[in-house]
PyMOL commands that place a pseudoatom at each C-alpha (Angstrom):
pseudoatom trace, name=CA, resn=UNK, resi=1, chain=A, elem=C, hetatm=0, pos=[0.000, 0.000, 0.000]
pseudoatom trace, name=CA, resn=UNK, resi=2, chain=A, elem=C, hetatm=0, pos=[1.128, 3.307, -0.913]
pseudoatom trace, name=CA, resn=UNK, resi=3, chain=A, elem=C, hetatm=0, pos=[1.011, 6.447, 1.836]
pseudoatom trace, name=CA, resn=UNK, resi=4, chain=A, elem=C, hetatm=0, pos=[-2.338, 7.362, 0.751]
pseudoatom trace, name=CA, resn=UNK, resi=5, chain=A, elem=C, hetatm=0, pos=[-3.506, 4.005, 1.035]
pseudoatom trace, name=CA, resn=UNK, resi=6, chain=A, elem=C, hetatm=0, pos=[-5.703, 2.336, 4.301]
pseudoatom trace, name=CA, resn=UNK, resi=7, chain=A, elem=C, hetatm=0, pos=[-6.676, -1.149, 4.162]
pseudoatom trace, name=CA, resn=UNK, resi=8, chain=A, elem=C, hetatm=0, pos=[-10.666, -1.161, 3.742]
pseudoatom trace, name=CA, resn=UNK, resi=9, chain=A, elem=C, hetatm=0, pos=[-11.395, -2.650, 7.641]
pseudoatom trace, name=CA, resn=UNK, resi=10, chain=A, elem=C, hetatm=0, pos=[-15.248, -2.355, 8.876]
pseudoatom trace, name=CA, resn=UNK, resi=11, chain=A, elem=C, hetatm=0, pos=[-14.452, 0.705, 10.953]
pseudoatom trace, name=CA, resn=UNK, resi=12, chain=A, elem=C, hetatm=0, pos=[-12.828, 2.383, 8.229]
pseudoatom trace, name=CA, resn=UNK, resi=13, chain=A, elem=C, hetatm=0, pos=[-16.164, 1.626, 5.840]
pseudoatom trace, name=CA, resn=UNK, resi=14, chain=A, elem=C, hetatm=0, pos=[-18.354, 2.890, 8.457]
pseudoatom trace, name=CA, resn=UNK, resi=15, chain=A, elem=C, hetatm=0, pos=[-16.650, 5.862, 9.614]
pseudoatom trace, name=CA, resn=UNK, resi=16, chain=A, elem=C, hetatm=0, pos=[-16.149, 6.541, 5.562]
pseudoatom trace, name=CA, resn=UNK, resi=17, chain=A, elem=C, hetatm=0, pos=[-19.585, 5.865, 5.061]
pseudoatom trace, name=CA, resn=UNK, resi=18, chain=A, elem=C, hetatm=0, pos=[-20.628, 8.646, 7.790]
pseudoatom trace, name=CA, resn=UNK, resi=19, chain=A, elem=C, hetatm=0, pos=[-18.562, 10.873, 6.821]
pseudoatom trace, name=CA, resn=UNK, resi=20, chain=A, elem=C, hetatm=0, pos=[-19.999, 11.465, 3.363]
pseudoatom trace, name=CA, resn=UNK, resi=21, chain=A, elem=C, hetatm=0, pos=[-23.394, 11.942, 4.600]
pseudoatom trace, name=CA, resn=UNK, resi=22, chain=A, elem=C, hetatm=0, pos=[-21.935, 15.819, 4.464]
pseudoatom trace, name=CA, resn=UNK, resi=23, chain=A, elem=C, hetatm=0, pos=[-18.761, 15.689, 3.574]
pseudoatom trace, name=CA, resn=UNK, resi=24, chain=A, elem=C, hetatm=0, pos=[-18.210, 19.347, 4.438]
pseudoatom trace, name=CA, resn=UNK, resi=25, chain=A, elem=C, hetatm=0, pos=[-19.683, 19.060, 8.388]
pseudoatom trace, name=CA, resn=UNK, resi=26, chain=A, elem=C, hetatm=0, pos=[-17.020, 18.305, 10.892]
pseudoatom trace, name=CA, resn=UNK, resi=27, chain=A, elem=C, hetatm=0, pos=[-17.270, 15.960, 13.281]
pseudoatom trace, name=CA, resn=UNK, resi=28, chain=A, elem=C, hetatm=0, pos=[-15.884, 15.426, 16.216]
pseudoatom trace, name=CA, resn=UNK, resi=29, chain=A, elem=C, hetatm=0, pos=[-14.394, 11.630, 17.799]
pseudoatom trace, name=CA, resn=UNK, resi=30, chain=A, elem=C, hetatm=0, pos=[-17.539, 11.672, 19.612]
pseudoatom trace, name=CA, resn=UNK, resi=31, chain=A, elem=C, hetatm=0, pos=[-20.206, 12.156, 16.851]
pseudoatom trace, name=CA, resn=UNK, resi=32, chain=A, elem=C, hetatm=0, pos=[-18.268, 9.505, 14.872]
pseudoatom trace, name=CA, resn=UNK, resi=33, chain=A, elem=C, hetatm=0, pos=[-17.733, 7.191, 17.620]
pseudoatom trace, name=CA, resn=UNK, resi=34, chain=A, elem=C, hetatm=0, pos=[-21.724, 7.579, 18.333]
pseudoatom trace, name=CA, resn=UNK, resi=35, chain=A, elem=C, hetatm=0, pos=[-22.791, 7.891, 14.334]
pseudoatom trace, name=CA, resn=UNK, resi=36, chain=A, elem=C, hetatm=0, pos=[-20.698, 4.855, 13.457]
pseudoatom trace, name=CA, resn=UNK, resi=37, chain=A, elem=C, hetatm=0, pos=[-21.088, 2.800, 16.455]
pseudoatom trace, name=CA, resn=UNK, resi=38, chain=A, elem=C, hetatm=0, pos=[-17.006, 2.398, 16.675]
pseudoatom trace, name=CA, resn=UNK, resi=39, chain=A, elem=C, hetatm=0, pos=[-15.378, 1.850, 20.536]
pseudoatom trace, name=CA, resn=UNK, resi=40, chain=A, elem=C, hetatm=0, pos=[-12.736, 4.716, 20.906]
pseudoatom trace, name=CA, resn=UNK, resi=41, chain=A, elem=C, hetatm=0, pos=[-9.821, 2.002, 20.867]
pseudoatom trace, name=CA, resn=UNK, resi=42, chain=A, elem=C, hetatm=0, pos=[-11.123, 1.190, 17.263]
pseudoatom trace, name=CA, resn=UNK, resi=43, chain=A, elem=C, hetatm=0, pos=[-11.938, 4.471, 16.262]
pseudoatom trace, name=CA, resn=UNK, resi=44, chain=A, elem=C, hetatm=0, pos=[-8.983, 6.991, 17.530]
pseudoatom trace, name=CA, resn=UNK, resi=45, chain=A, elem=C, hetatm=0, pos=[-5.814, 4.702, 15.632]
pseudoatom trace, name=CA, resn=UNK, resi=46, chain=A, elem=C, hetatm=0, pos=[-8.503, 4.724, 12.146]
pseudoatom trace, name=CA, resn=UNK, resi=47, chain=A, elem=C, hetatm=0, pos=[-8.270, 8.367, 12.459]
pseudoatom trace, name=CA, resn=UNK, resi=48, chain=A, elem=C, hetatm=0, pos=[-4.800, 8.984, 12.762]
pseudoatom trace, name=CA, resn=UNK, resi=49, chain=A, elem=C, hetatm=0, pos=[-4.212, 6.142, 9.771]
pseudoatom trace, name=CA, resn=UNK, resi=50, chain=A, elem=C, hetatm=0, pos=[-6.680, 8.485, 7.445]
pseudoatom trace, name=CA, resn=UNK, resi=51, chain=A, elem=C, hetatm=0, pos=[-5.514, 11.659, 8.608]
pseudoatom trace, name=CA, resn=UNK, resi=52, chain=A, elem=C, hetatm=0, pos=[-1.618, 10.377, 8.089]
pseudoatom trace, name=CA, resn=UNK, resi=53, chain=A, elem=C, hetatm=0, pos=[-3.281, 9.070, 4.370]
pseudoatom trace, name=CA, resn=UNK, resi=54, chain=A, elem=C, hetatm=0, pos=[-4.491, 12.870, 3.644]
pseudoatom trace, name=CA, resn=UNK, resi=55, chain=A, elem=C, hetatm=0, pos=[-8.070, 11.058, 3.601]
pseudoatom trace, name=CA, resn=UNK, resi=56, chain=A, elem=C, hetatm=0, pos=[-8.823, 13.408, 6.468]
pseudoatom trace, name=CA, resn=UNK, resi=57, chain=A, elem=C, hetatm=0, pos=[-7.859, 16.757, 8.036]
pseudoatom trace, name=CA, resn=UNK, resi=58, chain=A, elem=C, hetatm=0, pos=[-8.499, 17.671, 11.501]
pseudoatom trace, name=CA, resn=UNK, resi=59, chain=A, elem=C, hetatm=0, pos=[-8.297, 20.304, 13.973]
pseudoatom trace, name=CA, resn=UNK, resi=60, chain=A, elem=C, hetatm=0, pos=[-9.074, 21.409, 17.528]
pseudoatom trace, name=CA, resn=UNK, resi=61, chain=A, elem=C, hetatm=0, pos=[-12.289, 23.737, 18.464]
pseudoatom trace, name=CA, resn=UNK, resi=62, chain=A, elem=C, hetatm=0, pos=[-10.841, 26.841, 19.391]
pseudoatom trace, name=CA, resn=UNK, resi=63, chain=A, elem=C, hetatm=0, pos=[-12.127, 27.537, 23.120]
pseudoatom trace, name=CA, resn=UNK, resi=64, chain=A, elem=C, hetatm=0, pos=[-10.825, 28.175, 26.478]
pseudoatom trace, name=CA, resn=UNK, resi=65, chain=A, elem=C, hetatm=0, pos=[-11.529, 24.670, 28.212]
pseudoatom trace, name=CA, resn=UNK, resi=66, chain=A, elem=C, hetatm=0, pos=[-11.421, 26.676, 31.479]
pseudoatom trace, name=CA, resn=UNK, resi=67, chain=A, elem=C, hetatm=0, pos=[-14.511, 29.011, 30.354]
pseudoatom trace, name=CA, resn=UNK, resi=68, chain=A, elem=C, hetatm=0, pos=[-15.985, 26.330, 28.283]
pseudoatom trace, name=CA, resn=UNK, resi=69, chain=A, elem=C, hetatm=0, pos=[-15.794, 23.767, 31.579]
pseudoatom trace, name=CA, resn=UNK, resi=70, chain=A, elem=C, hetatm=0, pos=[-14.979, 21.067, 29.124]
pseudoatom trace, name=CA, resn=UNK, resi=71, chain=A, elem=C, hetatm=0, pos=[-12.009, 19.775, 27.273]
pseudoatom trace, name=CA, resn=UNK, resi=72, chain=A, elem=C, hetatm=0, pos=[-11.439, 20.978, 23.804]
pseudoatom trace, name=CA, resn=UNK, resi=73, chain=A, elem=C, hetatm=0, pos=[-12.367, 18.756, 20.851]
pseudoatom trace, name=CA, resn=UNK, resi=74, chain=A, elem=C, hetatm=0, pos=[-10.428, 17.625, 17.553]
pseudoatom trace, name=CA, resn=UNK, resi=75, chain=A, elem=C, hetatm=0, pos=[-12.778, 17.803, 14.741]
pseudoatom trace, name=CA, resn=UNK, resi=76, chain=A, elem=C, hetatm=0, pos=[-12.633, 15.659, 11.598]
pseudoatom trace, name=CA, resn=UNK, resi=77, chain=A, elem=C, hetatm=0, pos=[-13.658, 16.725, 8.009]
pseudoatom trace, name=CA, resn=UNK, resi=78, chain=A, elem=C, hetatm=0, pos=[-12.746, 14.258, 5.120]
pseudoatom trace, name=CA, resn=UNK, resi=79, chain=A, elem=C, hetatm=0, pos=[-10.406, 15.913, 2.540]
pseudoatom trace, name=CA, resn=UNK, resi=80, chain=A, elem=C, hetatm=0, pos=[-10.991, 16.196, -1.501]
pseudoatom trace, name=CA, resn=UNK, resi=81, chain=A, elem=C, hetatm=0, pos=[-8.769, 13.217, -1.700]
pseudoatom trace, name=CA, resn=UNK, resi=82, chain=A, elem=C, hetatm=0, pos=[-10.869, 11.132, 0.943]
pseudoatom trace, name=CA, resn=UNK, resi=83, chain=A, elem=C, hetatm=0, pos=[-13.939, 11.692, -0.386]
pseudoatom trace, name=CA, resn=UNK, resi=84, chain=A, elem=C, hetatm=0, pos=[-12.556, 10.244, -3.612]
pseudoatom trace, name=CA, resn=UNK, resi=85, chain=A, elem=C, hetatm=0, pos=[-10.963, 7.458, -1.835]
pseudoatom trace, name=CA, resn=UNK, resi=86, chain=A, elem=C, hetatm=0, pos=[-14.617, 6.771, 0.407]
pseudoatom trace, name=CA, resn=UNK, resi=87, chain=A, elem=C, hetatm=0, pos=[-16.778, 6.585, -2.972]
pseudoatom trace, name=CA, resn=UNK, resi=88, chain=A, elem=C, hetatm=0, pos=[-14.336, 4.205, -4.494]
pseudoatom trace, name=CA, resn=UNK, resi=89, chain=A, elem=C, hetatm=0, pos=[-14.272, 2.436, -1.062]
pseudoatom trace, name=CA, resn=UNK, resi=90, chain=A, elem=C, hetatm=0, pos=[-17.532, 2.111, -0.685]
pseudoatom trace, name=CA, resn=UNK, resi=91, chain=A, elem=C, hetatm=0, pos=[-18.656, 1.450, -4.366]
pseudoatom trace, name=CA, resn=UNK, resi=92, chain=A, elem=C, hetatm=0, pos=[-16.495, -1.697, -4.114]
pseudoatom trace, name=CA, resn=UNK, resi=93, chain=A, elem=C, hetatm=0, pos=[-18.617, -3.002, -1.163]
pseudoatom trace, name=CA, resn=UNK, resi=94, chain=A, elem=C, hetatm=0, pos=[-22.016, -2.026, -2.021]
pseudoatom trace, name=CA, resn=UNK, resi=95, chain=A, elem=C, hetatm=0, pos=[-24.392, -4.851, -2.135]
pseudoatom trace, name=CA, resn=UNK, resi=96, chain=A, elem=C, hetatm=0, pos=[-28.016, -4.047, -3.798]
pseudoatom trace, name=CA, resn=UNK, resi=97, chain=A, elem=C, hetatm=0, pos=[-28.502, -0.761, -1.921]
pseudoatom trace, name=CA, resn=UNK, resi=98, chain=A, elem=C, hetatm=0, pos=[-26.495, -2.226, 1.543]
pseudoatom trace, name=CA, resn=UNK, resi=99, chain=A, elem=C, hetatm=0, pos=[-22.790, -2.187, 2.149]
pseudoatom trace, name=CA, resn=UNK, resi=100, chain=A, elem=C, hetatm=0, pos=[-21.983, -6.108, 2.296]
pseudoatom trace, name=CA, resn=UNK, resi=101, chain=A, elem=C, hetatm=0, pos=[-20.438, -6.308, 5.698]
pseudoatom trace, name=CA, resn=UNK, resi=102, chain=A, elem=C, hetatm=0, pos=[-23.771, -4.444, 7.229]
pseudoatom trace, name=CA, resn=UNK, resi=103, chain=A, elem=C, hetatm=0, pos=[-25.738, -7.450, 6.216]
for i in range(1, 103): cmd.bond("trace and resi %d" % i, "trace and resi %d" % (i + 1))
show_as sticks, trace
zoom trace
């Protein structure tokens, strides 16, 4: 595999397939950890393999956590280049109108 490559695992189909319900809305861990149903131990080392693959960029909120009385979040959008990569992706595993390994 090449450096913009990621092996197509479950977690990486599901948070791909999330993601391009609106490609443009970022999300943070949380919203993709609830939207795709992925444990953080799963989820967190996907992230950093698509963000390393320029599939995704992130970023932290920019807030006080003091005033905000909450830790800061990272925020995921996928890039141009991930959003090509997802619909490729997922085109590969789409089974009459259901990804295959949702079945």
């Amino acid at each position: 595999m090449g450096d913009t490559e990621i092996r197509a695992s479950g977690p990486v189909l599901k948070i791909l397939k999330l993601m391009l319900e609106n490609p443009a809305k970022k999300l943070s861990g949380a919203d993709i950890s609830g939207g795709a149903k992925i444990g953080s131990g799963t989820l967190y080392p996907a992230l950093q393999r698509m963000e390393r693959a320029a599939w995704l960029t992130s970023a932290w909120e920019d807030i006080d956590p003091s005033a905000a009385g909450r830790p800061r979040r990272r925020y995921y959008r996928l890039s141009a280049l991930g959003q090509k990569k997802a619909l490729e992706l997922l085109g590969e595993f789409q089974f009459e109108g259901a990804l295959a390994w949702s079945l």
